[in-house]
N, C-alpha and C positions, 0 to 999 in steps of 0.2 A: 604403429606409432612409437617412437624414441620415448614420449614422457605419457604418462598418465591424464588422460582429460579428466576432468572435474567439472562439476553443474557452475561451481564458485568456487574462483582459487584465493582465498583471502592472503593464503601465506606469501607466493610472490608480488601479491597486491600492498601488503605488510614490509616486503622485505625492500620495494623500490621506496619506499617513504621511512626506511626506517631510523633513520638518524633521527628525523625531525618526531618523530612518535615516540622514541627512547627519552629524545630529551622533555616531551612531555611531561610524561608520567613522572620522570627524574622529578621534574620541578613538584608535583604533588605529591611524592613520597620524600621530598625535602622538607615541605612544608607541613608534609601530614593533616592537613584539611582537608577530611577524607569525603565529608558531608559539608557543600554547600559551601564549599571553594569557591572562590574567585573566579575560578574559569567555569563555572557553572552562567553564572551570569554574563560572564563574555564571552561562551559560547549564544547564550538564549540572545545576545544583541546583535551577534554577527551572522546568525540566521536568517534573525526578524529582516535585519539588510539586505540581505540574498534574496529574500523573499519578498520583499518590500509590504511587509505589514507589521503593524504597529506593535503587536507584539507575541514574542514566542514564551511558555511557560515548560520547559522542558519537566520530564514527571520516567518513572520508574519501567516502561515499557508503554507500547501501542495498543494493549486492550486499554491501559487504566486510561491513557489518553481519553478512548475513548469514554469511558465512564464515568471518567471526572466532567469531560465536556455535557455527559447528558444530564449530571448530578448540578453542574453550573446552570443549567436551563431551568431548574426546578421543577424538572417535568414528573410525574405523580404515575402514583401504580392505576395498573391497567390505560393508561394512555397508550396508542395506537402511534409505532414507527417504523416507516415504508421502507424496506431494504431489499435488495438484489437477495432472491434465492440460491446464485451461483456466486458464491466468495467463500472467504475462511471462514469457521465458525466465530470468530471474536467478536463479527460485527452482532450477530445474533447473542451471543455468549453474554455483552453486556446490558441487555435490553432485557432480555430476562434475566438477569440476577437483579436487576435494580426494580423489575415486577410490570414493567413494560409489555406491551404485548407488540410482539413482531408482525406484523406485516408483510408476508413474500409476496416481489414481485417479478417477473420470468425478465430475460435481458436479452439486448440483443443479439443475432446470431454473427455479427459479424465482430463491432468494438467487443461485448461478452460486457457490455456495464446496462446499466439500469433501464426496463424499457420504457420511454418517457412515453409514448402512444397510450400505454395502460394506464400509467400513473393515478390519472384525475379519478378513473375508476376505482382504483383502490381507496380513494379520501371519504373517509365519514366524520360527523359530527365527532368524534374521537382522537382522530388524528392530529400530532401533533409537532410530529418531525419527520424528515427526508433524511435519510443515510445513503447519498451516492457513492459507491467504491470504486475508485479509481483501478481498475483491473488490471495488473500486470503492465502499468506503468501509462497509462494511456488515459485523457481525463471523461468521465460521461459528461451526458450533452448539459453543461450549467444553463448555458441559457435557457433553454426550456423548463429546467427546472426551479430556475430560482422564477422564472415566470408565471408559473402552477404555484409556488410558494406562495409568493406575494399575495395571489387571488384570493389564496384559502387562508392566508395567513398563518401559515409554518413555517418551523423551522430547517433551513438547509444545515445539516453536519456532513462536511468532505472526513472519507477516509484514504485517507493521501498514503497509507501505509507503502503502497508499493510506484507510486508517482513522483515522489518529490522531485522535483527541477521543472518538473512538469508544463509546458505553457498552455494555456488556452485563451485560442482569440474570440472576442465576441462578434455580432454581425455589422456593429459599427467602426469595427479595429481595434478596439481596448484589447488590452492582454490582462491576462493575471494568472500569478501560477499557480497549481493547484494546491490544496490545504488553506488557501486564501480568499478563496471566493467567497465562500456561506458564512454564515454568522459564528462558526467555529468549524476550525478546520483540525484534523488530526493527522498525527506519521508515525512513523514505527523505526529505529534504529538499530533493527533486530539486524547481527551481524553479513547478513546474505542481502540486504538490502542498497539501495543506493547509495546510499550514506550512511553506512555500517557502524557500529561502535563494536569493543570487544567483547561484549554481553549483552545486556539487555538496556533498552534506552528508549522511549518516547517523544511528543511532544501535544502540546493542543497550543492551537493558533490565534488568532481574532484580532480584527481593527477593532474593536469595541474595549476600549479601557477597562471601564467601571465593568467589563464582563470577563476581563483578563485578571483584573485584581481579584475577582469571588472564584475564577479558577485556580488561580496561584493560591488561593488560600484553603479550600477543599482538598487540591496537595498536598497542603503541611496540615493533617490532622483539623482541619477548619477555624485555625488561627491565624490574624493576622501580628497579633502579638503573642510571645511563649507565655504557653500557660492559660489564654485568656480565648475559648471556643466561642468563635460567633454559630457556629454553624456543623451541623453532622458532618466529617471531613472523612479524608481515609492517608496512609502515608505511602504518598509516593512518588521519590528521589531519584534525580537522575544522579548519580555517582559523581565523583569531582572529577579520578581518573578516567571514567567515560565522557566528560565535558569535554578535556583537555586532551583527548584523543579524535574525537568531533569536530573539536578546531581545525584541528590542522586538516581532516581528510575534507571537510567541507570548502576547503582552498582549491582541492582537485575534484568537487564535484561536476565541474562540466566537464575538463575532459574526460570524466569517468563516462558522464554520458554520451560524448561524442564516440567514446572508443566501443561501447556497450551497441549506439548506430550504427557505426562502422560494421561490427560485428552484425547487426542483422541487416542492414543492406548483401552481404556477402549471400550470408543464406536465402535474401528473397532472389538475388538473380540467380543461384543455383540450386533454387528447390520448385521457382515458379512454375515453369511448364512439366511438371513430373504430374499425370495423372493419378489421384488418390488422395493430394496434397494440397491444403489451402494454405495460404504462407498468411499470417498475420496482418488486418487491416490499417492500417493510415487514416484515421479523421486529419479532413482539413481543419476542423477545430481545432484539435489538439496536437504539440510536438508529442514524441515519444519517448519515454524513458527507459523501456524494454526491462524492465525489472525483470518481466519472463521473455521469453520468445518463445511464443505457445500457436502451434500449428492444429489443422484439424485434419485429420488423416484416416482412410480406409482400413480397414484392418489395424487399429490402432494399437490392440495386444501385443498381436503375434510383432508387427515391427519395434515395438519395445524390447519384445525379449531378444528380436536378432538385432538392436541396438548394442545390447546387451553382453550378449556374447563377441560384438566385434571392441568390447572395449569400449563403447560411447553410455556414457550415464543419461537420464533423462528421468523427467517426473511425472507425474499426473495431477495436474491443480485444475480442477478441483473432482476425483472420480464418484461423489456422490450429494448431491444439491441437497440444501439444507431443509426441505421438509420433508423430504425421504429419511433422515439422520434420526435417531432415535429420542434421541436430548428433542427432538424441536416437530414431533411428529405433530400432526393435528389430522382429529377424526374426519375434517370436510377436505382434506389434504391428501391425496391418492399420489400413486403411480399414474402420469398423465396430465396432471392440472398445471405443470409448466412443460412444455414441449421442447421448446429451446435448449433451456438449462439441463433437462434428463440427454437429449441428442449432444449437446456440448460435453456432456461427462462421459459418453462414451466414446468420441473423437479425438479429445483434448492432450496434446504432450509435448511438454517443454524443455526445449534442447541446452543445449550447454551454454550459457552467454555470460560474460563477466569481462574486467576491465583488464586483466590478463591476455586473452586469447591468440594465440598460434594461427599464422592463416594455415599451418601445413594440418593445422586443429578440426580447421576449419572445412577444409579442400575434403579432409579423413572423414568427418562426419557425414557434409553433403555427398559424397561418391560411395557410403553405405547405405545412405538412405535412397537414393538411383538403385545400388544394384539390390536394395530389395523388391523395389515395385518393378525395377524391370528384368531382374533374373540375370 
């Protein structure tokens, strides 16, 4: 290869938009409203429109999103909420620090999101909310589960961290994109993401007003006016110059995702019939966002490391399920009690995909991973 592949090239992703990015920042280092600019709020309305819900409350990265969203629900220690065992630790992370108890539940083997088959089983008198994560850009099945919701009366929270643009059609046609479905939706604007900022950035969702105004204000220390706490709050700000950098890359988020498609349509037709090799599933429900392009492969070490040595980067999300994890063990929780989730972490690896990519990138990675399984 002439250039260096990268899992994510943010710098020439930076450098094709970079006038309009310079001049950004320029205008908030003009103005030095460094907290709670202007473009904070005309980023969170230019969102909410993309997204077409009623309102976005952007906040200091994607776990507190999440936290503040479950701190917004009022939801009380030891209540019981149902999460995928196979995702990052944050969805876990904020359930129990807030004294929540987690709930795993094993995912499917193909999408890798939440398996709705199980679900009802897991509900006890306890239970008091869903956390479907949207997995590597692709949405679980809402319908069913805001279906099991309604029955039992929970609550649905989307973690849209790695989905945003996301669509999903219902059985009667409706669309809605993901973070907008359930009663509060969450994202993450962590730089490797879809819609990247240059540090750290979040957001939580919601049609419900009067549920957006008690999140937007658990954000700001749990005031709605300075000085004056209604309420236990915590602080957490999305940046003015991460606003005003959001702006503008939120102008190119669909072609980020079409060029992100592009990029994995290449590797489904040049990796599909290579035995050892599952290429990544397509729900008719859901568009795809490809946050990751995460294959399931034979010998999935050993073809790491000779990734590895040919130059080609690549990850493992996620190489160990979170009731296995030491933070989140539970005594009735073995080696075994999710089958899926343990077989997925030992399969599971995510090639190079971003809105930069090279076909000769591209052509280099799939005809190494050929002549591994075929010598």
């Amino acid at each position: 290869m002439s250039s260096k592949i990268r899992m994510v090239d943010l710098q020439n992703q930076y450098l094709r938009i970079k006038p309009e990015i310079d001049q950004a920042i320029q205008e908030v280092l003009n103005s030095t409203a460094f907290i709670q600019g202007p473009q904070v709020n005309q980023f969170a309305d230019a969102l909410a429109h993309y997204l077409k819900t009623k309102a976005v409350i952007p906040c200091a990265n994607g776990t507190d999103a999440l936290q503040i969203a479950m701190m917004a629900l009022g939801l009380k220690p030891r209540d019981e909420i149902i999460l995928p065992v196979f995702t990052y630790v944050a969805t876990a992370e904020v359930i129990a620090l807030l004294g929540l108890t987690p709930v795993f539940i094993d995912v499917k083997h193909d999408t890798f999101t939440i398996d709705v088959d199980q679900l009802e089983s897991k509900i006890t008198s306890k239970t008091k909310a869903i956390v479907p994560v949207h997995l590597f850009g692709q949405c679980a099945d809402m319908e069913e589960i805001l279906h099991i919701a309604r029955k039992k009366n929970l609550f649905v929270i989307e973690d849209a961290a790695q989905s945003l643009g996301a669509v999903y059609t219902f059985s009667d046609g409706t669309k809605q994109k993901s973070g907008t479905i359930g009663i509060l939706g969450t994202t993450s604007f962590f730089p490797s993401k879809n819609l990247g900022c240059f540090g750290d950035g979040g957001a939580v969702m919601t049609n419900d007003i009067t549920l957006a105004e008690r999140v937007k204000m658990i954000a700001n220390h749990g005031q709605k006016v300075k000085y004056y706490h209604e309420s236990i709050g915590v602080n957490s700000r999305l940046d003015t110059l991460q606003a005003a950098i959001l702006a503008v890359k939120l102008n190119y988020l669909p072609e980020y995702e079409d060029k992100r498609n592009k990029a994995a349509t290449f590797y489904d037709q040049a990796l599909k019939k290579i035995p050892g090799i599952e290429i990544p599933f397509r729900s008719k429900q859901s568009t795809h966002g490809f946050h990751q392009y995460t294959l399931k492969a034979s010998k999935r070490d050993s073809l790491k490391e000779y990734l590895e040595r040919k130059g080609v980067p690549s990850m493992i999300y996620y190489p160990i399920p979170l009731h296995l994890q030491k933070a989140y063990r539970q005594e009735k929780l073995q080696e075994g009690s999710f089958p899926i989730a343990e077989k997925l972490s030992k399969e599971v690896i995510s090639l190079p995909i971003h809105t930069e990519m090279k076909e000769e990138e591209l052509e280099f990675i799939c005809q190494s991973i050929k002549e591994f399984y075929n010598g």
